[in-house]
ZALUMPA-222162 format. One record per residue (C-alpha): residue number from 1; residue in one letter; x, y, z. Coordinates in nm, 2 decimals, padded with zeros to 4 digits, m for minus. Layout:
<resi->NUM; resn->A; xx->X; yy->Y; zz->Z>;
...
This chain:
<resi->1; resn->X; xx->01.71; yy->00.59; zz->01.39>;
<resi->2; resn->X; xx->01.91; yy->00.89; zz->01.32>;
<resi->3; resn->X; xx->01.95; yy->01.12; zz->01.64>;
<resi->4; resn->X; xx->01.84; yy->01.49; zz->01.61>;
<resi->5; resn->X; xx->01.49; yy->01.41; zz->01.43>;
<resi->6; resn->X; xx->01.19; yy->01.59; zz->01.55>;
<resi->7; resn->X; xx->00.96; yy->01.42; zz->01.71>;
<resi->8; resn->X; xx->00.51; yy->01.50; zz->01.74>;
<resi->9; resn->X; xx->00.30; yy->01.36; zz->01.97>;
<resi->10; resn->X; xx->m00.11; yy->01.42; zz->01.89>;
<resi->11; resn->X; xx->m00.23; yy->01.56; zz->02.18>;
<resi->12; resn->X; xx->m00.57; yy->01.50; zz->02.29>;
<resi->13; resn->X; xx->m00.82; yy->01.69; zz->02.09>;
<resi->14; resn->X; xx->m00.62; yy->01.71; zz->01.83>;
<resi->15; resn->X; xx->m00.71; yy->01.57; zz->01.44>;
<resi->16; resn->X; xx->m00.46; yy->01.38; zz->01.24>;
<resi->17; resn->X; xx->m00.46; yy->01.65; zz->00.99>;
<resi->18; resn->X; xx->m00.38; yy->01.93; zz->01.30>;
<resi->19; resn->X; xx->m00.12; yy->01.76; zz->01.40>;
<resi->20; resn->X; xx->00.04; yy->01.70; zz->01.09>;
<resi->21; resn->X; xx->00.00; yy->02.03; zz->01.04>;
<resi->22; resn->X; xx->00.22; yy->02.08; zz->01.36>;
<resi->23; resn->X; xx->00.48; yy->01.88; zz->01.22>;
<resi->24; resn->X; xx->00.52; yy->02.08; zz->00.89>;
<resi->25; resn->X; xx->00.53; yy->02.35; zz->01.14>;
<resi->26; resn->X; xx->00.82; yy->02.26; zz->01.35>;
<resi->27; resn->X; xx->01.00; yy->02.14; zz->01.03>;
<resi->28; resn->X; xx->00.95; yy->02.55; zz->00.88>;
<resi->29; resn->X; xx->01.03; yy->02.69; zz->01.17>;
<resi->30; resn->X; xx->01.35; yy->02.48; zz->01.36>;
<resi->31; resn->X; xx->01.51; yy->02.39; zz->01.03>;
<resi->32; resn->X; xx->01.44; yy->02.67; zz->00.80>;
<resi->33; resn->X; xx->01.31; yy->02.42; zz->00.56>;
<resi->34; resn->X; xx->00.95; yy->02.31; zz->00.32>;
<resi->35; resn->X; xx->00.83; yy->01.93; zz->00.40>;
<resi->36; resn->X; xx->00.78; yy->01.79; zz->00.00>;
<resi->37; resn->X; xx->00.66; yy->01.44; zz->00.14>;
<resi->38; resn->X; xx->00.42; yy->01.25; zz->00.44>;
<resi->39; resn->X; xx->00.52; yy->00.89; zz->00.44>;
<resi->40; resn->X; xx->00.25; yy->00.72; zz->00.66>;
<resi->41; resn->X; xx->00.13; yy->00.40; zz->00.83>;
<resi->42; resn->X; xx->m00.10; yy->00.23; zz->00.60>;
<resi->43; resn->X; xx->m00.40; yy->00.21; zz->00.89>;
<resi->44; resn->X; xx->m00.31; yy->00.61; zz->00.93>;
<resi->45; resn->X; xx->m00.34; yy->00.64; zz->00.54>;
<resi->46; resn->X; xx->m00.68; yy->00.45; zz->00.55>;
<resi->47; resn->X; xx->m00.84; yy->00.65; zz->00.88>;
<resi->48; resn->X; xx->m00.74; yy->01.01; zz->00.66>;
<resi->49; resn->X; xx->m00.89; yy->00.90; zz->00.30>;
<resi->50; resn->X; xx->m01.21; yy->00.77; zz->00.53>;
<resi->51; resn->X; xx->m01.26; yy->01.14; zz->00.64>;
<resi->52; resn->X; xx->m01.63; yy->01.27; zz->00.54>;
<resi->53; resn->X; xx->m01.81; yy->01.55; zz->00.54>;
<resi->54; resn->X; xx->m02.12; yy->01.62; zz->00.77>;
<resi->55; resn->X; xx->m02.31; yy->01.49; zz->00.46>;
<resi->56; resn->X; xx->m02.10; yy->01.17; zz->00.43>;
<resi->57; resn->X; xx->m01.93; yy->01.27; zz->00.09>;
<resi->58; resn->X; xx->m01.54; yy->01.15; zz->00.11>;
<resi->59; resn->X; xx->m01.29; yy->01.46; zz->00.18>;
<resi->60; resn->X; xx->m01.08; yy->01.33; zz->m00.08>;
<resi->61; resn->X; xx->m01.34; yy->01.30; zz->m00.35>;
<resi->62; resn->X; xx->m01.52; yy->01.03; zz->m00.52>;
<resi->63; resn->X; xx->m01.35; yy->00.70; zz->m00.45>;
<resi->64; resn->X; xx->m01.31; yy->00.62; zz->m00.78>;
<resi->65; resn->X; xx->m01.15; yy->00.94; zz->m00.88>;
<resi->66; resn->X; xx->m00.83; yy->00.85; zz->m00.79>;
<resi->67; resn->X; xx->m00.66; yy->00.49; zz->m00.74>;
<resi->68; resn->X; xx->m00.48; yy->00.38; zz->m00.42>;
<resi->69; resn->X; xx->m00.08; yy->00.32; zz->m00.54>;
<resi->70; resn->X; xx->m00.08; yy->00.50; zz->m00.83>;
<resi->71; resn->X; xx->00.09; yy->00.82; zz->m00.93>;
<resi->72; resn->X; xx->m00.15; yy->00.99; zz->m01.19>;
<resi->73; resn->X; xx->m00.29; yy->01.24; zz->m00.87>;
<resi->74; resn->X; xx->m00.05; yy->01.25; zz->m00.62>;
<resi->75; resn->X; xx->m00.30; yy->01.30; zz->m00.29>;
<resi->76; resn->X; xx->m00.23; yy->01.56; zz->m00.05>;
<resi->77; resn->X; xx->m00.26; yy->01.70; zz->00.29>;
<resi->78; resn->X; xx->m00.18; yy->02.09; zz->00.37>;
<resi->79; resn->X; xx->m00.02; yy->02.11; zz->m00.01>;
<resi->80; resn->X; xx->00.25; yy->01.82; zz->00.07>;
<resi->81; resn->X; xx->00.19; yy->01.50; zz->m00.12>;
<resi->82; resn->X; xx->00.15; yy->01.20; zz->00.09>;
<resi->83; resn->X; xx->00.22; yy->00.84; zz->00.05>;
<resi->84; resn->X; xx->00.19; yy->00.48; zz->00.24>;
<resi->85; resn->X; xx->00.40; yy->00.26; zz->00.37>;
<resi->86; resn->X; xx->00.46; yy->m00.07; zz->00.57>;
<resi->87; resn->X; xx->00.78; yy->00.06; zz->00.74>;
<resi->88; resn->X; xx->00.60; yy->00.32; zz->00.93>;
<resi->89; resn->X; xx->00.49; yy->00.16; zz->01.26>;
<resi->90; resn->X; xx->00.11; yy->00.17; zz->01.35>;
<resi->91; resn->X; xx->m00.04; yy->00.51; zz->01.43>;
<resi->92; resn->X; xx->00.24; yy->00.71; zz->01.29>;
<resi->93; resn->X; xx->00.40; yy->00.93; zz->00.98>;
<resi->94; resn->X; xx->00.72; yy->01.04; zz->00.90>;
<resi->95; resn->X; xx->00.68; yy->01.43; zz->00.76>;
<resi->96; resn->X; xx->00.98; yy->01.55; zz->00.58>;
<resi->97; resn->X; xx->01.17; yy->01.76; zz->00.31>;
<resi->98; resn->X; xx->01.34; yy->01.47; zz->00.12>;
<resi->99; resn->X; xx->01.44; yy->01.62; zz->m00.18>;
<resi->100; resn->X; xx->01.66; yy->01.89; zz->00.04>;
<resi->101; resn->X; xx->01.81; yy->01.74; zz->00.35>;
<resi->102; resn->X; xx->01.84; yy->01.37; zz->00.23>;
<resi->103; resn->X; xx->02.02; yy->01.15; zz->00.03>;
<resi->104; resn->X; xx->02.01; yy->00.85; zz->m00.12>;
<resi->105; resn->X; xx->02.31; yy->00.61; zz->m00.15>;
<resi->106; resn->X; xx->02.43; yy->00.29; zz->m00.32>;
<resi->107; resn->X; xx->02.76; yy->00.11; zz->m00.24>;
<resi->108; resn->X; xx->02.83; yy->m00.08; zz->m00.64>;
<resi->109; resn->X; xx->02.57; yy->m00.22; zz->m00.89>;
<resi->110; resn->X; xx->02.29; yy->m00.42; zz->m00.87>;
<resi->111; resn->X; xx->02.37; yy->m00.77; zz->m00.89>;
<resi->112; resn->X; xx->02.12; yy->m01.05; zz->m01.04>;
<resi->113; resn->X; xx->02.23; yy->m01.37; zz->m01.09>;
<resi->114; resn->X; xx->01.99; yy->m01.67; zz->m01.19>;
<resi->115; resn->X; xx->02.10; yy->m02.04; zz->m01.14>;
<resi->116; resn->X; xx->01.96; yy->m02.36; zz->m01.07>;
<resi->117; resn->X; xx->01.88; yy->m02.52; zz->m00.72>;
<resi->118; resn->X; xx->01.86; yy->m02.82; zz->m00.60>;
<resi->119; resn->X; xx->01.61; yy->m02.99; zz->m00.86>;
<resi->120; resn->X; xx->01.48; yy->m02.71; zz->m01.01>;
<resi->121; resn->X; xx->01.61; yy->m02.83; zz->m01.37>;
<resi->122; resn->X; xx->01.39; yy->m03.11; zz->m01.37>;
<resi->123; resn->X; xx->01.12; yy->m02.91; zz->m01.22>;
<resi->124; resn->X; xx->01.19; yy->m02.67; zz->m01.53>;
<resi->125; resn->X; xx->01.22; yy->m02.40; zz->m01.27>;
<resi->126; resn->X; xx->01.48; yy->m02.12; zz->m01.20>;
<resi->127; resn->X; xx->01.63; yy->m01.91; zz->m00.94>;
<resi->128; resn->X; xx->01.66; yy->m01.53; zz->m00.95>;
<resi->129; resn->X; xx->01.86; yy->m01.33; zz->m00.69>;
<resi->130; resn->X; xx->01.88; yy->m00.97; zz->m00.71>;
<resi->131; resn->X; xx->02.04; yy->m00.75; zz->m00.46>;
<resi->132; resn->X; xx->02.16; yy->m00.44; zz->m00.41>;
<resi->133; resn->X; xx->02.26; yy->m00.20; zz->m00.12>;
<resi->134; resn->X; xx->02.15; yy->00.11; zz->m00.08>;
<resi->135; resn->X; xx->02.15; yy->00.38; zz->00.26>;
<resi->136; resn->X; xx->01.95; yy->00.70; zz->00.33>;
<resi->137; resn->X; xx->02.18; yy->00.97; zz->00.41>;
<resi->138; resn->X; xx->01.97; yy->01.26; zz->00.64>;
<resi->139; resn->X; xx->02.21; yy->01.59; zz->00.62>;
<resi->140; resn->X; xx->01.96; yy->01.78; zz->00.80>;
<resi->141; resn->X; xx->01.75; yy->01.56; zz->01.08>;
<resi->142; resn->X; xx->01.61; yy->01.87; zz->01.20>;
<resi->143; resn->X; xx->01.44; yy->01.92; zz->00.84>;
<resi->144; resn->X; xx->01.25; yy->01.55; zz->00.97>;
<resi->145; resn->X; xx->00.96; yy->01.50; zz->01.21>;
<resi->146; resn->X; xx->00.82; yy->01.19; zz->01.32>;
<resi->147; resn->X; xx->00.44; yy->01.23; zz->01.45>;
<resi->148; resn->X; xx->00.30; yy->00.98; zz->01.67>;
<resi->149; resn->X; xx->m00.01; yy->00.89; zz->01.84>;
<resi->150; resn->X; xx->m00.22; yy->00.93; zz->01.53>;
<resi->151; resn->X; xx->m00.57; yy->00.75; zz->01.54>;
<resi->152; resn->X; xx->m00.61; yy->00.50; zz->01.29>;
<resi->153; resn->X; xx->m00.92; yy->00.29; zz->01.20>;
């Protein structure tokens, strides 16, 4: 939500991976800055690691080369590591260079506290509440580019 972030439309034509491409583009170019991370809607993550080859082999490998979640091979696209996630909205990624231009902020400690509820003690059960608050600071929105319209599965 933070005004002065760039924003991508795919144009017709166009492949997910071009316009990504785009993005990384406009974020070299307008704010002098390397994207280090893709964040992307799951259904976009699934339509990219889906990609063949005219002879049906995966882009991305052998499926079970590499597992979905985990960090042993961090998967990329264009150099820039790329990663899922439910916040994205459907059909879109957020292409950016985190470790630079953003920041990450919490306001105290992390509080847990356990207790009983209700009739949990005769139910030999227990409640855990852990919270803590936390804000991502963007110093440079131009150094961000949302791209929309991808295709997805």
């Amino acid at each position: 939500t933070r005004p002065g972030i760039q924003t991508y439309a795919r144009l017709v034509g166009e492949t997910n991976w071009d316009a990504i491409l785009s993005a990384l583009q406009l974020i070299f170019s307008v704010a002098y800055s390397e994207a280090d991370l893709i964040v992307m809607a799951p259904n976009v993550c699934e339509a990219i690691c889906k990609l063949k080859d005219t002879t049906g082999r995966y882009i991305f490998g052998d499926p079970a080369s590499f597992n979905i979640g985990t960090e042993e091979k961090p998967r990329t696209i264009w150099g820039v590591p790329f990663i899922q996630s439910t916040v994205m909205a459907a059909g879109s990624c957020l292409v950016g260079a985190f470790r630079q231009w953003a920041l990450l902020l919490r306001d105290g400690d992390m509080i847990v506290e356990l207790g009983y509820v209700n009739d949990q003690f005769i139910k030999n059960a227990l409640t855990i509440l852990v919270e803590m608050y936390i804000a991502l600071a963007v110093l440079r929105p131009a150094a961000f580019c949302t791209v929309t319209n991808l295709t997805a599965v």
